[in-house]
N, C-alpha and C positions, 0 to 999 in steps of 0.2 A: 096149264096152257099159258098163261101170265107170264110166267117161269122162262119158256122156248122163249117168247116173244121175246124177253128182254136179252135173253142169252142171243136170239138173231138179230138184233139190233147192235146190240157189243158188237159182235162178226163182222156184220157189214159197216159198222164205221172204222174195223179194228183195219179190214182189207179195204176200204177206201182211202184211209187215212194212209196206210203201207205205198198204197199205187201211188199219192200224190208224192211222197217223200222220195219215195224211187225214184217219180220222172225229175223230180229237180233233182235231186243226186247226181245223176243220169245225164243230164241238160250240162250241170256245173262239171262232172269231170270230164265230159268232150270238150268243152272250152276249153279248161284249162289244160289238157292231152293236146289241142291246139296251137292253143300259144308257147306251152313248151318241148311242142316239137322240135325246132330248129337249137334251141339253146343242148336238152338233153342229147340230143342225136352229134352235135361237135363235141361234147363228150368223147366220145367214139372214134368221132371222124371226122378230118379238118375240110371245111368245104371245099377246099379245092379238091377233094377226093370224088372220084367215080360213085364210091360207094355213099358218098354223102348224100347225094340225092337218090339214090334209090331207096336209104333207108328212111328219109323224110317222107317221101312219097307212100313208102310202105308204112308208116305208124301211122301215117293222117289215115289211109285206109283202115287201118285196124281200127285205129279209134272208132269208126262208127259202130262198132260191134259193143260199145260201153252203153250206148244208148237202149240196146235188149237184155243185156245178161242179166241186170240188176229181176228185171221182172219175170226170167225165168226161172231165177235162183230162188225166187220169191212162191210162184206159181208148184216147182216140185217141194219146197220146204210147205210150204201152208198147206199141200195133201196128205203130206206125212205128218203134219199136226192134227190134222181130218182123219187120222187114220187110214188113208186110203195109199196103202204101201203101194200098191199097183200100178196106181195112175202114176204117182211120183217117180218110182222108177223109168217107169215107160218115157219120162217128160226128160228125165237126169241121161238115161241111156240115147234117146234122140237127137239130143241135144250132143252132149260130150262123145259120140262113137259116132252113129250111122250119121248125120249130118256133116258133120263135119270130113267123114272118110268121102263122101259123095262129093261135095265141095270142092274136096284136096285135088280128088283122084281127075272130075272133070274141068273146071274152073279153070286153070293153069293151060289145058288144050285150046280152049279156045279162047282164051285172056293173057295169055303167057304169063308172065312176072308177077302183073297186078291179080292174075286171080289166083296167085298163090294168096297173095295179100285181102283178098277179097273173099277168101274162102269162112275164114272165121265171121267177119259180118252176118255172112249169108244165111250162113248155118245158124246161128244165134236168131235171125229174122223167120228162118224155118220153125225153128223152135219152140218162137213168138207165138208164132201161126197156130200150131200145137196146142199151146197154151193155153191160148186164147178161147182156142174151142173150148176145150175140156174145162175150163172158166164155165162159158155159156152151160156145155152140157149137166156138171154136175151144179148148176148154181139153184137150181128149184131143191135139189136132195141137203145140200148144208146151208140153204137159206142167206147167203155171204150178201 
């Protein structure tokens, strides 16, 4: 019994210690996807172009989608190290296909441009959501 105990104590500071490193991760490359928006995107395209500001406008919108991925990528890999092929899938497939085709498909109708732009966040924030549960749910059976 001794034994679990230390082994669930590992887990849960192995998955606390992952969640805080993520949100700073997570924190630091939206800043910095922030501030070099403008510089990277004239790369591309000289501001006096059309296209320059609709692709500034469209990476700052992406970028909020940095803020979830880290903790999803996180959430379907630490199942699959749980053994729990299942649920990971189900977290990897929600995320990467059905969220994101709902998003594409409605977003843009009633958002035009930006919820092209706004699709990936969204989806990624669904994903969260998913997550999150399945966090809560399985967290009495692996003790995390």
């Amino acid at each position: 019994m001794r034994r679990c105990s230390a082994t669930s104590q590992k887990l849960k500071k192995l998955v606390s210690t992952s969640l805080k490193v993520i949100a700073v991760i997570s924190l630091a490359t939206v800043a910095l996807s922030f501030a070099a928006t403008k510089p990277l995107v004239s790369i591309f395209a000289r501001p006096d172009n059309p296209v320059y500001g609709l692709a500034v406008t469209g990476n700052r919108i992406c970028t909020l989608a940095l803020l979830f991925i880290g903790f999803n990528i996180f959430a379907s890999g630490m199942f699959t190290a749980l053994s729990n092929g299942v649920v990971s899938a189900v977290l990897a497939f929600l995320r990467s296909f059905v969220f994101m085709l709902i998003t594409m498909l409605v977003f843009p109708v009633f958002l035009g441009v930006n919820g092209i732009w706004l699709a990936t966040p969204a989806a990624e924030l669904m994903a969260l959501a998913v997550s999150a549960f399945m966090f809560l749910k399985y967290k009495k059976r692996y003790h995390y």
